[in-house]
N, C-alpha and C positions, 0 to 999 in steps of 0.2 A: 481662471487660468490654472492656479495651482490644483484645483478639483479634478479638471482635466487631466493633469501631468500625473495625480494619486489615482486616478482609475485606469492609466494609460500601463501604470508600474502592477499596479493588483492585474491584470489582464497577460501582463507579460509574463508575471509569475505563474501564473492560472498556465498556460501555456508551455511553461516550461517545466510544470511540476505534469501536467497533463501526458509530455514525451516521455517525461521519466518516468510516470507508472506505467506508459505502454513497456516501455522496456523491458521494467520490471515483469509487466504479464510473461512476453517474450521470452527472457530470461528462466521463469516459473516453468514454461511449458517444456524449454529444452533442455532442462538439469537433470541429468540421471540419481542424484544422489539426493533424495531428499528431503533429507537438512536442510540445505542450502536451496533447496526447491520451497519450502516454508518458511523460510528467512525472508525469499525473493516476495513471496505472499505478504507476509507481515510488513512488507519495503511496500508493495504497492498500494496496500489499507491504508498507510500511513502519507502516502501522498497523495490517497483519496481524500484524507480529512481533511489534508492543510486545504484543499478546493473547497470543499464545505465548509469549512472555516471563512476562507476569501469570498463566498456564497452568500457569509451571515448569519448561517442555519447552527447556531450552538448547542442548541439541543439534539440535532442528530449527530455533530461532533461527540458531545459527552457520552452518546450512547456506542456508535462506531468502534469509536478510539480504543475502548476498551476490550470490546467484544471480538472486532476485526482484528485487532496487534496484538491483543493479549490470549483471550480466553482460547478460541480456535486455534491460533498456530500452538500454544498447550497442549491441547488435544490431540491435536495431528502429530506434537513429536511424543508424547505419550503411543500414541499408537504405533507409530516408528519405532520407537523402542522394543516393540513387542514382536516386531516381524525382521526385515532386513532392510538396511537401511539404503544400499544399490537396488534401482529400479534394471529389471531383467529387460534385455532385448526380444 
């Protein structure tokens, strides 16, 4: 019973972290400024892992976590910095 009731709570999280990286996508596509367009990015990798985490899969967590939240959104605002940071109409 209790195994039930721990895989009922891991599936609701899964589910609830799943809305909020759509959102986050969502979010990503319609920010004209963006920073805060790369933030939204780095918000969605990171409630992709917590899924692969709740998955089991820790080795593509270790690999993810760092690459997706860290190194790439780095890049992207390094490159931001070097153009304009408003996305033109």
């Amino acid at each position: 019973m209790w195994r039930m009731i721990a895989e009922t709570i891991i599936y609701l999280i899964m589910a609830c972290t799943s809305i909020a990286s759509t959102i986050a996508v969502y979010l990503t596509i319609k920010e004209k400024d963006l920073v805060k367009a790369v933030i939204y990015s780095a918000l969605q990798s990171a409630l992709y892992t917590i899924i692969y985490f709740l998955l089991l899969t820790p080795d593509v967590v270790l690999v993810y976590l760092p690459v997706a939240v860290g190194l790439i959104p780095g890049v992207f605002l390094i490159l931001i910095s070097k153009t304009e940071r408003w996305e033109k109409e």
